[in-house]
PyMOL CGO cylinders between C-alpha atoms (Angstrom):
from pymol import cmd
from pymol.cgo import CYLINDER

trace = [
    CYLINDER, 9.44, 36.26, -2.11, 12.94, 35.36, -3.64, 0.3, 1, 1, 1, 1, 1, 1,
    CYLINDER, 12.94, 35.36, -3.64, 13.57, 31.99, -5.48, 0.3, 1, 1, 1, 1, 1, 1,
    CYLINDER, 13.57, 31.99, -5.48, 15.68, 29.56, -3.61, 0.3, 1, 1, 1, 1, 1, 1,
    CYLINDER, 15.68, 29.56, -3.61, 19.18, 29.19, -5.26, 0.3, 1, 1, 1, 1, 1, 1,
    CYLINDER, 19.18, 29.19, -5.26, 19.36, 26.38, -7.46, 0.3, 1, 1, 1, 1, 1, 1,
    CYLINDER, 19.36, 26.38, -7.46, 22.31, 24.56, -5.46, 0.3, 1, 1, 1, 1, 1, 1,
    CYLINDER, 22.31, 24.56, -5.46, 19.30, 24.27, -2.31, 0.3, 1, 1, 1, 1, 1, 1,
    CYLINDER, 19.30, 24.27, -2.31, 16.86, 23.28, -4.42, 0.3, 1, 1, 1, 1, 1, 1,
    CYLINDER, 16.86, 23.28, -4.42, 19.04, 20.62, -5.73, 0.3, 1, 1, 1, 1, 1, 1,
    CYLINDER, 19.04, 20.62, -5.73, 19.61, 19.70, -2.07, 0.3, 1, 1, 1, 1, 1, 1,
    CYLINDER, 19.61, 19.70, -2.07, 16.31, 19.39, -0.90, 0.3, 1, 1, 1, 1, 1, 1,
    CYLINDER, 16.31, 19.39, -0.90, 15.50, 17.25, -4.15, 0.3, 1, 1, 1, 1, 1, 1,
    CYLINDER, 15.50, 17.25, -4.15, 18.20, 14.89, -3.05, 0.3, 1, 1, 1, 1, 1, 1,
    CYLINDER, 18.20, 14.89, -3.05, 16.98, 14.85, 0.75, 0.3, 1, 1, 1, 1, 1, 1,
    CYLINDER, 16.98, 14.85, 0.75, 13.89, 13.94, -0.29, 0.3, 1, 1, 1, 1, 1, 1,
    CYLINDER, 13.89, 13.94, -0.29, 14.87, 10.82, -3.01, 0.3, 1, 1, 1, 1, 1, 1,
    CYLINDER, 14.87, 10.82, -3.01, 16.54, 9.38, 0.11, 0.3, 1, 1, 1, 1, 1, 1,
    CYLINDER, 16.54, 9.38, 0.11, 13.96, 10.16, 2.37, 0.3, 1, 1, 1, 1, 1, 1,
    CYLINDER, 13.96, 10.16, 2.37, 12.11, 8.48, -0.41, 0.3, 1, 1, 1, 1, 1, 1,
    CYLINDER, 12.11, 8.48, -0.41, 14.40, 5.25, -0.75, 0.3, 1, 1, 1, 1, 1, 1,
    CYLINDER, 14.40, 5.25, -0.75, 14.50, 4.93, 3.30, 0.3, 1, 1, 1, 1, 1, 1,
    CYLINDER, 14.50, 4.93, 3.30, 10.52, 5.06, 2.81, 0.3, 1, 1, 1, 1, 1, 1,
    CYLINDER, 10.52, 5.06, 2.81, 10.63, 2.30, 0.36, 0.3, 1, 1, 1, 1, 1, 1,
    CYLINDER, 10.63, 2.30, 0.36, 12.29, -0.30, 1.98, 0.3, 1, 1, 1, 1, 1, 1,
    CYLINDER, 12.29, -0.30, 1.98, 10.04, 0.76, 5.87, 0.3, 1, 1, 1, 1, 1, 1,
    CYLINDER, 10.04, 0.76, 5.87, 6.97, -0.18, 3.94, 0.3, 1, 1, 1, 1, 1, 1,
    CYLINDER, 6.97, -0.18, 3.94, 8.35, -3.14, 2.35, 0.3, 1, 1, 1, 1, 1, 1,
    CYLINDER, 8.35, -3.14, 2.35, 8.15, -4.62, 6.03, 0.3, 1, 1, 1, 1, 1, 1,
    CYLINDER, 8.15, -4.62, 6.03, 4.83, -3.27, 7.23, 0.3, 1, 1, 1, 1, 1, 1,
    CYLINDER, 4.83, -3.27, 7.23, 1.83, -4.77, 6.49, 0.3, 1, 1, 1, 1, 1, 1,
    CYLINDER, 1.83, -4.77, 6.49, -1.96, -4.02, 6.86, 0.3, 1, 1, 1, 1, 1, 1,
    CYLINDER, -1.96, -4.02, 6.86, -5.00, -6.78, 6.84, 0.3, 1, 1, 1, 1, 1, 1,
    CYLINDER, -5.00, -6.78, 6.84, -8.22, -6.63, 5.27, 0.3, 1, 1, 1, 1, 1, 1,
    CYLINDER, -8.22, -6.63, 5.27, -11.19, -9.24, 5.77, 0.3, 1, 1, 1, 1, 1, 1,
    CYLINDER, -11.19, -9.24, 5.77, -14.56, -10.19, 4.16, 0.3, 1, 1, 1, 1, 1, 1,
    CYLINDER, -14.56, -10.19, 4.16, -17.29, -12.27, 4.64, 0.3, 1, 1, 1, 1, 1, 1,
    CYLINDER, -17.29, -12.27, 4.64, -17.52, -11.45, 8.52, 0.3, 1, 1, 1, 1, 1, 1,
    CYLINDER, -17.52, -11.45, 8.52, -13.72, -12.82, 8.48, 0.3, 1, 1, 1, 1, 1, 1,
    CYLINDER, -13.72, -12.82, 8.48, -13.86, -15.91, 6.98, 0.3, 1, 1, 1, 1, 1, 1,
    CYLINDER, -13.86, -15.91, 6.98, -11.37, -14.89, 4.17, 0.3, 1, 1, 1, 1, 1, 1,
    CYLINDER, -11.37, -14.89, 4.17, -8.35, -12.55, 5.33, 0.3, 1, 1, 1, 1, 1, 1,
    CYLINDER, -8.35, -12.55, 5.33, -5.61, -10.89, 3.12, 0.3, 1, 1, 1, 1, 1, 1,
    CYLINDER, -5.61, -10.89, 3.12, -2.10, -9.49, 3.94, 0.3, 1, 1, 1, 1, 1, 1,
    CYLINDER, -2.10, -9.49, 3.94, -0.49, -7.22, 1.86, 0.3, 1, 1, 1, 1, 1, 1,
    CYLINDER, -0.49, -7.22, 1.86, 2.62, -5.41, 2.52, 0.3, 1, 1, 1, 1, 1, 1,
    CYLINDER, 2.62, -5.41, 2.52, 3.20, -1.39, 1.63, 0.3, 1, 1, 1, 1, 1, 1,
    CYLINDER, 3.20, -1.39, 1.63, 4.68, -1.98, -1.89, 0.3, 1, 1, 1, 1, 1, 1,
    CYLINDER, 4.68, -1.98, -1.89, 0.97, -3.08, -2.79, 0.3, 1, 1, 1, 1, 1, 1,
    CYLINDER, 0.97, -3.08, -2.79, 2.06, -6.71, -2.50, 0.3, 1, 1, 1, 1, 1, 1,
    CYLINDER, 2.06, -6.71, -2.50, -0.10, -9.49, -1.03, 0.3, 1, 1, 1, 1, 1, 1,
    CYLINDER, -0.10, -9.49, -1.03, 1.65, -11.70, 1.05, 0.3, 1, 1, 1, 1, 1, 1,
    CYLINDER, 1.65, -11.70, 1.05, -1.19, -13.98, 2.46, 0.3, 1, 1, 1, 1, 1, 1,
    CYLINDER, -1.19, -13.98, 2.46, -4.59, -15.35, 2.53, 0.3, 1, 1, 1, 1, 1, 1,
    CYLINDER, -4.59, -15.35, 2.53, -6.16, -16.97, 4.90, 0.3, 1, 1, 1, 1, 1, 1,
    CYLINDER, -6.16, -16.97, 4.90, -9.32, -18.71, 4.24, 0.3, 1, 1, 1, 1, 1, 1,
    CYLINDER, -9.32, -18.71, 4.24, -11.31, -20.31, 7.39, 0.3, 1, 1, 1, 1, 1, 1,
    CYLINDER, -11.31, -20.31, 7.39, -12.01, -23.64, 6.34, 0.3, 1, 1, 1, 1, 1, 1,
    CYLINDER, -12.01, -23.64, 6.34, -16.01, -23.49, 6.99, 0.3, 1, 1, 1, 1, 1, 1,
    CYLINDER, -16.01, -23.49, 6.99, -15.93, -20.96, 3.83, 0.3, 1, 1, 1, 1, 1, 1,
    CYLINDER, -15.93, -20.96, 3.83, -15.48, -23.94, 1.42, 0.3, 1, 1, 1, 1, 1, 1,
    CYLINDER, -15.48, -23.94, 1.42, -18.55, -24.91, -0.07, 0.3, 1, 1, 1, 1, 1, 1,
    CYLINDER, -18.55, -24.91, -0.07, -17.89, -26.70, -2.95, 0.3, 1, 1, 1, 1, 1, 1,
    CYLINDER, -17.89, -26.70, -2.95, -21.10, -26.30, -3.81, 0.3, 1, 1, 1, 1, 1, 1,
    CYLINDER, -21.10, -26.30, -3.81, -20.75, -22.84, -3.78, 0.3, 1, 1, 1, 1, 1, 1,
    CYLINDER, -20.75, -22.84, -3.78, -17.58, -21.91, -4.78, 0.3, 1, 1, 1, 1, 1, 1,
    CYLINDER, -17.58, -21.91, -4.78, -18.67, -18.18, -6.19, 0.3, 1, 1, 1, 1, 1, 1,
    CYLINDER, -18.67, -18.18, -6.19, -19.44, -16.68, -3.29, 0.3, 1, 1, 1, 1, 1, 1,
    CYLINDER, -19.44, -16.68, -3.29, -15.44, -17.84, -1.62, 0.3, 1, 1, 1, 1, 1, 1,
    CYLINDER, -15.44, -17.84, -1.62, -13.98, -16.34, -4.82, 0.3, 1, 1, 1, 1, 1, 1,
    CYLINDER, -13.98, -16.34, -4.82, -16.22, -12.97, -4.15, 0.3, 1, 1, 1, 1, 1, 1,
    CYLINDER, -16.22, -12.97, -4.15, -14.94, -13.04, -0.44, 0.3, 1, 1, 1, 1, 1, 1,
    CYLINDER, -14.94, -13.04, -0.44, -10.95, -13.60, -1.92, 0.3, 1, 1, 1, 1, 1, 1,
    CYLINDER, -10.95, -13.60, -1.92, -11.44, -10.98, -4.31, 0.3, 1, 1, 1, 1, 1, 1,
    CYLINDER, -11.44, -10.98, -4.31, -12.82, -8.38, -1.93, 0.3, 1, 1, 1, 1, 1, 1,
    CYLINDER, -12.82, -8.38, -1.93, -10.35, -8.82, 0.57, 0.3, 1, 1, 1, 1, 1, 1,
    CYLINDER, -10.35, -8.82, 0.57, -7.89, -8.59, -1.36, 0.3, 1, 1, 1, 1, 1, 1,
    CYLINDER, -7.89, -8.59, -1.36, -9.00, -5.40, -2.96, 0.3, 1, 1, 1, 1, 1, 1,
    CYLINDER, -9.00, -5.40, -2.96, -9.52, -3.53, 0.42, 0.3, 1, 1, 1, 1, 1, 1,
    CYLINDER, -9.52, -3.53, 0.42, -5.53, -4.75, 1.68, 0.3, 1, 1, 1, 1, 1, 1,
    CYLINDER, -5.53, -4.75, 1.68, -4.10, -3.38, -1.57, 0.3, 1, 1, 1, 1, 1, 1,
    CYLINDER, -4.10, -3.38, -1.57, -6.35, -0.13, -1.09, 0.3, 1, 1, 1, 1, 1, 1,
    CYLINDER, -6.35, -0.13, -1.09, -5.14, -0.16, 2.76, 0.3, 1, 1, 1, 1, 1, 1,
    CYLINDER, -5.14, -0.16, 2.76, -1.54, -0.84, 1.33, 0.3, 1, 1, 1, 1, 1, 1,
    CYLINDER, -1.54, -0.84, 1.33, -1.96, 2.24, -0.95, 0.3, 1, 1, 1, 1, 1, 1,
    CYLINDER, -1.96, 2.24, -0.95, -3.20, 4.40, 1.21, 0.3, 1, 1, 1, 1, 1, 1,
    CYLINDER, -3.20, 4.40, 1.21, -0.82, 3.30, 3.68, 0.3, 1, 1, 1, 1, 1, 1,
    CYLINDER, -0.82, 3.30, 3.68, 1.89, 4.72, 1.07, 0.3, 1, 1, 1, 1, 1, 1,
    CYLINDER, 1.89, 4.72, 1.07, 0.44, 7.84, -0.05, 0.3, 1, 1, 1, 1, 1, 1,
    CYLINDER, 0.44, 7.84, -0.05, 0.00, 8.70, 3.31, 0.3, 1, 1, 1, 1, 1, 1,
    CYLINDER, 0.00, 8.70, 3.31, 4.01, 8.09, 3.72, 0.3, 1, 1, 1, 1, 1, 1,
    CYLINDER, 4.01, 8.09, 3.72, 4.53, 10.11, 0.28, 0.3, 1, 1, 1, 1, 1, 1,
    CYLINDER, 4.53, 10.11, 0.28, 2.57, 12.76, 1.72, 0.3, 1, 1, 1, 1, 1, 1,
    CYLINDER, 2.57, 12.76, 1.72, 4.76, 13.26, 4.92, 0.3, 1, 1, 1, 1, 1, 1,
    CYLINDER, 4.76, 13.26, 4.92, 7.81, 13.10, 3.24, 0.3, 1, 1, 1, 1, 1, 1,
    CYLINDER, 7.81, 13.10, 3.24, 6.93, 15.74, 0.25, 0.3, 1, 1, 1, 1, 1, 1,
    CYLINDER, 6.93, 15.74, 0.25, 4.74, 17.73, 2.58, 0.3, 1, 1, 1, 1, 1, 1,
    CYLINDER, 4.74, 17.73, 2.58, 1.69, 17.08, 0.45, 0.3, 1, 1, 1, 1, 1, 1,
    CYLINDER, 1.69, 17.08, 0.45, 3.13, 17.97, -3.40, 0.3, 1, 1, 1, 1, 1, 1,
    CYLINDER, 3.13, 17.97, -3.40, 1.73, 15.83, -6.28, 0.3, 1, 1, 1, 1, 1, 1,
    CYLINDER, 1.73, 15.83, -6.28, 4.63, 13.95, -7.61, 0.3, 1, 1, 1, 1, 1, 1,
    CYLINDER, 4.63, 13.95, -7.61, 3.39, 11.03, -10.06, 0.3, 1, 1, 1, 1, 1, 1,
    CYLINDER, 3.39, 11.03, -10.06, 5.35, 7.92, -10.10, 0.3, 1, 1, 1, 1, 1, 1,
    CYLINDER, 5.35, 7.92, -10.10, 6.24, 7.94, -6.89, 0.3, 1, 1, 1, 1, 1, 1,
    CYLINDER, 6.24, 7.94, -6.89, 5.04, 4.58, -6.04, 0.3, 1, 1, 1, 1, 1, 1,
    CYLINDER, 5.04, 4.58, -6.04, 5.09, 1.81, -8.51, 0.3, 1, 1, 1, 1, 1, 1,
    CYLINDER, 5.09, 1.81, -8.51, 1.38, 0.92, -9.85, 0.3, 1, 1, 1, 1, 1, 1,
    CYLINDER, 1.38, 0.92, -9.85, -0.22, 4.37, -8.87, 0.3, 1, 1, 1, 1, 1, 1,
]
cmd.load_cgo(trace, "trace")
């Protein structure tokens, strides 16, 4: 099977950094939601792996037991940046038809 030339190579490099860029900036404005403790803590976090809210139901707070609200924060905050990652790679994946390119995304 013959090499592509160089000057299509080069082109479908380019297509895909703005396929890239145009990818960027659609998953700066979706977001996905994760939950814990049967809902009572809720996190938002956007596809560049940002979190952009939490929502804490107010019959969580037990200042007697404030551990157990920090474990429900922390976990649901975990599973929106995993959602938010996946999200991404999942985007990556479409665009570069499935090659490993490292560094695509910022944090991975």
């Amino acid at each position: 099977m013959p090499m592509p030339s160089p000057d299509r190579m080069m082109k479908q490099i380019q297509k895909m950094q703005q396929e890239l860029a145009k990818m960027e900036e659609e998953l700066a404005t979706r977001t996905v939601e994760a939950s814990s403790g049967g809902g009572a803590v809720k996190a938002v976090a956007n596809g560049k792996q940002e979190i952009v809210s939490v929502t804490i139901d107010p019959t969580a707070v037990d200042p007697a037991d404030v551990e157990i609200l920090q474990d429900m924060v922390v976990a649901a905050v975990n599973d929106a940046l995993g959602k938010a990652r996946a999200m991404a790679e999942q985007e990556i994946a479409r665009i570069t038809g499935g090659l490993n390119l490292p560094g695509l995304l910022p944090g991975m």
